[in-house]
N, C-alpha and C positions, 0 to 999 in steps of 0.2 A: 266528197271527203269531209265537207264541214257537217253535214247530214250524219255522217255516220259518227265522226264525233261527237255529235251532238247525244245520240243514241247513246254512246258509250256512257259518256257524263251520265244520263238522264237512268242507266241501267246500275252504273255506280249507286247514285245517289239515292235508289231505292233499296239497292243490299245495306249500302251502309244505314238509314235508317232501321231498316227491318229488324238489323244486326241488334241494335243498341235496344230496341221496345221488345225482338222477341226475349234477349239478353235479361233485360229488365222487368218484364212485364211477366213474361211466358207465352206461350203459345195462343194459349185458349182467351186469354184477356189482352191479346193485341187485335186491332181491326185491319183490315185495308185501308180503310179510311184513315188512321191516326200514320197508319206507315205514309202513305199519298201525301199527307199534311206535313209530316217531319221532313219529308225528303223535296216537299215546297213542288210536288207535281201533282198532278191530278189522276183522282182515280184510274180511269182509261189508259193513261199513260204504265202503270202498273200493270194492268190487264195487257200492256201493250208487249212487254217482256217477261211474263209473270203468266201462264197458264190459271192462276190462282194463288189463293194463300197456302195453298201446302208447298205447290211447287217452291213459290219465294221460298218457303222456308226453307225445303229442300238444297236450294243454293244456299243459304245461309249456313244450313247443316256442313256443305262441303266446303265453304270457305271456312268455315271454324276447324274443321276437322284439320284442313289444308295448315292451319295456322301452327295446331298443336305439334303435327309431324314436322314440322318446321323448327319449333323449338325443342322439337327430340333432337334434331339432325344436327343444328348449332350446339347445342350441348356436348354433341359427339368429338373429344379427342381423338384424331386418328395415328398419334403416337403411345397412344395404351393399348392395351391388349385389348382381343375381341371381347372378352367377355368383360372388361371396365368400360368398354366403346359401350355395351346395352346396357349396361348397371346406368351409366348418365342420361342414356336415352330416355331410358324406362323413370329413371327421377323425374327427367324434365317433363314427361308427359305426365308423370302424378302431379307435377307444381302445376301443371298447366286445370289440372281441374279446382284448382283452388281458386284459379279465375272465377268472380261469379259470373261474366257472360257467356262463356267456355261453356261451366257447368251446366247451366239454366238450358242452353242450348243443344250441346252434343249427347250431355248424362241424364238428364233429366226427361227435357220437351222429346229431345230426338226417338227415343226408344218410343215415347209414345204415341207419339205422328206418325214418324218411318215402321217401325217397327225394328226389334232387337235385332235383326241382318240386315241393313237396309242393303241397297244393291251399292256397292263402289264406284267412286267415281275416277274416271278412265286414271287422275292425279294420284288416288287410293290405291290401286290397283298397281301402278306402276312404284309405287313404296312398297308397297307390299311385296312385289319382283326383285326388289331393291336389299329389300333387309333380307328373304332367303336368300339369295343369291352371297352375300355378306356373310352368312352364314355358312354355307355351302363353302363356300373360300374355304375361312378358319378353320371346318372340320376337317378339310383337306391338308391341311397346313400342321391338321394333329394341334391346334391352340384350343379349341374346343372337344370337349367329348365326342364319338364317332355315332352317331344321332342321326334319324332322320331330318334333313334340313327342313323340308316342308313340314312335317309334324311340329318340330322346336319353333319355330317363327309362328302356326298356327298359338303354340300353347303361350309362348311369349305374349303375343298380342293379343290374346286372351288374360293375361295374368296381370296385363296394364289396365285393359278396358275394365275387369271386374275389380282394381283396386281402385282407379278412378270413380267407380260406380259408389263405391264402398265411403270414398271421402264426398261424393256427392250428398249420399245418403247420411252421412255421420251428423250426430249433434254437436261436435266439434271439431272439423275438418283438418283442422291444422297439426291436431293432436293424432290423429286415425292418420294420417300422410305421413307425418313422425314412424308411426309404428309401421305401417307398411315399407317404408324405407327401408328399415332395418328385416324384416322378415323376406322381402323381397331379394335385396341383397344376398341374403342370406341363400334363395335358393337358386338365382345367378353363378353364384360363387362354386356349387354342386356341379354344375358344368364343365369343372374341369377337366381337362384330360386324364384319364385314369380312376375317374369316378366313375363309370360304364359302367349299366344295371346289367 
């Protein structure tokens, strides 16, 4: 028991460094060694839970991800209507790329490590089951437009991910986050019932 706590700390200790140097650093100008050193363990020890520096990164990648979905969710009123439920979602997860260790990590490094689809992780995946399904309700309920649920959740988390991408890339982020608020909104609000293409 105290082994595997011990493990646990020790597997802690090198996400949470990882987090903060890939966060800060980026990817290509963090080492193993500066992670081993921050997280006060030894190389091997990293190797020990870490297949490599991609994989760490990889966990890094889905604990950030994990975090963002996280502050869509808390954002979510569930005494608003479905379609004011994603309009908070979809904000909090643009505020979430104004993070810069967020960004550095999920918008930036990730796409170029992972590549633009990386595979979901089993947490990803069951959000994603989570928000069709949510949606699927509402259409049913006639509060949303009568849509394909899996296409709308596809294009939604699509419309998040590339406006995120969008204030990653901005030369001033806070300003582009501003205007995607309101354009995004805008085409949330389309969703209404009785708006059917």
């Amino acid at each position: 028991m105290l082994r595997a706590q011990h493990a646990d700390a020790t597997r802690r200790a090198v996400l949470t460094a990882a987090r903060s140097l890939f966060g800060a650093k980026g990817y290509a100008q963090t080492s193993v060694d500066e992670i081993a050193d921050a997280a006060r363990v030894t190389k091997g020890a990293v190797y020990h839970h870490f297949a490599g520096k991609k994989a760490l990164f990889r966990a890094v990648y889905d604990e950030a991800e994990a975090d963002t979905y996280k502050r869509a969710i808390v954002a979510r009123d569930e005494r608003d209507p479905p379609i004011g439920q994603l309009s908070s979602m979809m904000n909090a997860y643009l505020d979430a790329a104004l993070d810069r260790e967020i960004r550095r990590i999920t918008l930036i490094d990730g796409p170029a490590v992972l590549g633009h689809e990386p595979d979901l992780s089993a947490e990803q995946q069951a959000n994603v089951v989570a928000v069709r399904s949510f949606i699927a309700v509402a259409i049913g309920r006639g509060e949303i437009a009568d849509l394909n649920p899996g296409v709308l959740t596809d294009l939604i988390g699509g419309l998040a991910w590339l406006g995120a991408l969008l204030i990653a890339r901005a030369s001033d982020p806070s300003a582009t986050r501003a205007e995607l608020g309101k354009a995004l909104g805008a085409m949330l609000r389309g969703l209404a019932p009785g708006n059917d293409l």
